[in-house]
N, C-alpha and C positions, 0 to 999 in steps of 0.2 A: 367545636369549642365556641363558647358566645362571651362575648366582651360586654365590660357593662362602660359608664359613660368617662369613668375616671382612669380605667387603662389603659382607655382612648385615646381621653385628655392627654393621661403622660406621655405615651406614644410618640404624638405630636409636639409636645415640647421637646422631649429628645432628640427629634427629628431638627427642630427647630433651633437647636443648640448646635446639629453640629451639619444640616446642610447647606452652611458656607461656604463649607470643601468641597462640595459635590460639584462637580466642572457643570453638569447638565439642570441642575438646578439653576447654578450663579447665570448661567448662559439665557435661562425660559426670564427669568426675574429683569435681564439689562432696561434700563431706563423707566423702572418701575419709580412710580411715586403714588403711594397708595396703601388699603388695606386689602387682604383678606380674611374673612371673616369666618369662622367652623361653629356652625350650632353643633354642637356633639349634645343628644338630648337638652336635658337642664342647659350644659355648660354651655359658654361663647370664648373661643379663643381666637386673639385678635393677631395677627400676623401684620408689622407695620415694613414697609419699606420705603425707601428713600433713596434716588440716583440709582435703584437697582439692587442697593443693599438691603440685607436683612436687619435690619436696627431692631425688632424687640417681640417679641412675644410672651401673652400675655391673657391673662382671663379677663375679659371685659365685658363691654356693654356695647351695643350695635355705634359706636361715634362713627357718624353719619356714613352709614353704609352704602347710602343712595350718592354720595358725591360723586363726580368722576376721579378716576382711578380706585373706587373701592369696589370691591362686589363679595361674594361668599353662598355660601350654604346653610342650610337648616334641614338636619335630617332626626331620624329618630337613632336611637343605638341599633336597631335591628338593622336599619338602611347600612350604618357606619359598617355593622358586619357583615352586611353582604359585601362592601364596597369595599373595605380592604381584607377577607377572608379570603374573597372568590375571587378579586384582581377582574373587576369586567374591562369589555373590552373599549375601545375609544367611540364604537358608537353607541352601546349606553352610557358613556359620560358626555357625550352631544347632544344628545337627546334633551329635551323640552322637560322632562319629566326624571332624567337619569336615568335609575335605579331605585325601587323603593318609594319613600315617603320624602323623595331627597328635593327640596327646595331651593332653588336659583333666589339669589337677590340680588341689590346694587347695580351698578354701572350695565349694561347690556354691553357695552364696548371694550370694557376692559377686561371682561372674561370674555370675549373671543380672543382678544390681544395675548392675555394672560392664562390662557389655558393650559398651555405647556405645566407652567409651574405646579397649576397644583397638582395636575395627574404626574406630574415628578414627585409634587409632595405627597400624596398618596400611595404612588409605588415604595417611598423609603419611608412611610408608614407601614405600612404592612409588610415590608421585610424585618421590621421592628420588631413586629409581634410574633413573626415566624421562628 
């Protein structure tokens, strides 16, 4: 099965709607104040938090991804379906390079900090699509 960029998109809005409840997400997120950021090809979706909360997601524009507390990715849709199809494992998600065509941006700090979350947010993406 191959995904294209907007089943992706929704995915993660879905995910984004409703992993407030998710104890092991709210728990990766505690004392967050910042973005994450998803190139899914074309699209940018902006994951905003605050004190830890998830306040809003959203299709945007990189607002300033380089600050401290923001960081994300840019990958291609083929990256995205390796990466939630095939669930890799934690060390190619540590990796320098990922998986793929998959691009690191933003804070260098806050995604070591903030890692948890997104390979949480990744896993209940791709249960999504399951």
């Amino acid at each position: 099965m191959n995904l294209d960029a907007e089943v992706v998109t929704r995915a993660f809005n879905r995910v984004g709607a409703k992993c407030r409840e998710d104890a092991q997400f709210a728990q990766s997120t505690k004392f967050w104040d910042g973005t994450l950021r998803l190139g899914i090809g074309p699209t940018v979706l902006i994951f905003r938090f605050d004190a830890g909360e998830l306040q809003s997601v959203h299709e945007g524009d990189d607002d300033g991804c380089d600050a401290p507390g923001n960081f994300g990715f840019s990958a291609s849709i083929e990256a995205w379906n390796q990466l939630l199809l095939q669930m890799p494992n934690d060390e190619q998600l540590a990796g320098p390079g990922w998986t793929g065509d998959v691009v690191r941006t933003g804070d260098r700090d806050t995604y070591w900090r903030y890692y948890p979350a997104l390979r949480r947010l990744i896993e209940l993406a791709s249960e999504e699509l399951k």
